[in-house]
C-alpha positions, 0 to 999 in steps of 0.5 A, a space after each residue: 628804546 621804544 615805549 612799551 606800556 606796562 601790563 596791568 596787574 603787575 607792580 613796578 617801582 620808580 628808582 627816581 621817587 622809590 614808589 612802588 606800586 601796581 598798574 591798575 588801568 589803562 586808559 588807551 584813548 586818554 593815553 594815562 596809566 593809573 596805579 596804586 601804591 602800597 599805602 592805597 593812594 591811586 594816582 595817574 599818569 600820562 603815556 609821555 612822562 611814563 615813558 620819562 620815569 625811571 620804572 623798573 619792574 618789580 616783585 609785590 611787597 609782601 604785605 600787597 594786601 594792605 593797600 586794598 584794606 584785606 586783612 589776612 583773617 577777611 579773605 575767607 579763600 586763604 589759609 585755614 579755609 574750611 568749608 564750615 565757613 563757606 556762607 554758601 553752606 548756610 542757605 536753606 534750601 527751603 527759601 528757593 522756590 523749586 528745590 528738593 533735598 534729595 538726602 
């Protein structure tokens, strides 16, 4: 079977350790792969001993957020979004320079 790189963004678990984690870069002039597990911790590895361990493609867990410290209440994008909350929606339009209000 012929080495194929893992695509980054997807998540993969190694059947031999029972880490699961996502491929977050591809270094292709160092011939290293980082990835991050779920518990945060970013770690790296070569192109040979990739190809020595027992990946498998896996599904995200279903807390995935975890590792990068979102909770479900900080991501403004989720559920429950309103545009109330939308800092956007916050600006005076009086603080740019060249700007009208034409209500």
């Amino acid at each position: 079977m012929a080495f194929r790189l893992p695509q980054i963004g997807d998540w993969y678990i190694d059947r031999a350790s029972n880490l699961h984690f996502e491929v977050v870069a591809i270094d292709d002039s160092a011939q290293t792969i980082e990835f991050q597990c779920v518990d945060g911790e970013v770690s790296e590895v070569d192109f040979d001993s990739w190809s020595l361990m027992a990946i498998e493609k896996a599904a995200p867990p279903e807390d995935w957020s975890a590792a990068y410290e979102i909770g479900r209440d900080d991501n403004p994008w989720g559920e429950g979004f309103e545009a109330e909350a939308d800092p956007l929606n916050s600006l005076e339009s009086e603080l740019f320079q060249g700007s009208d209000e034409y209500f």
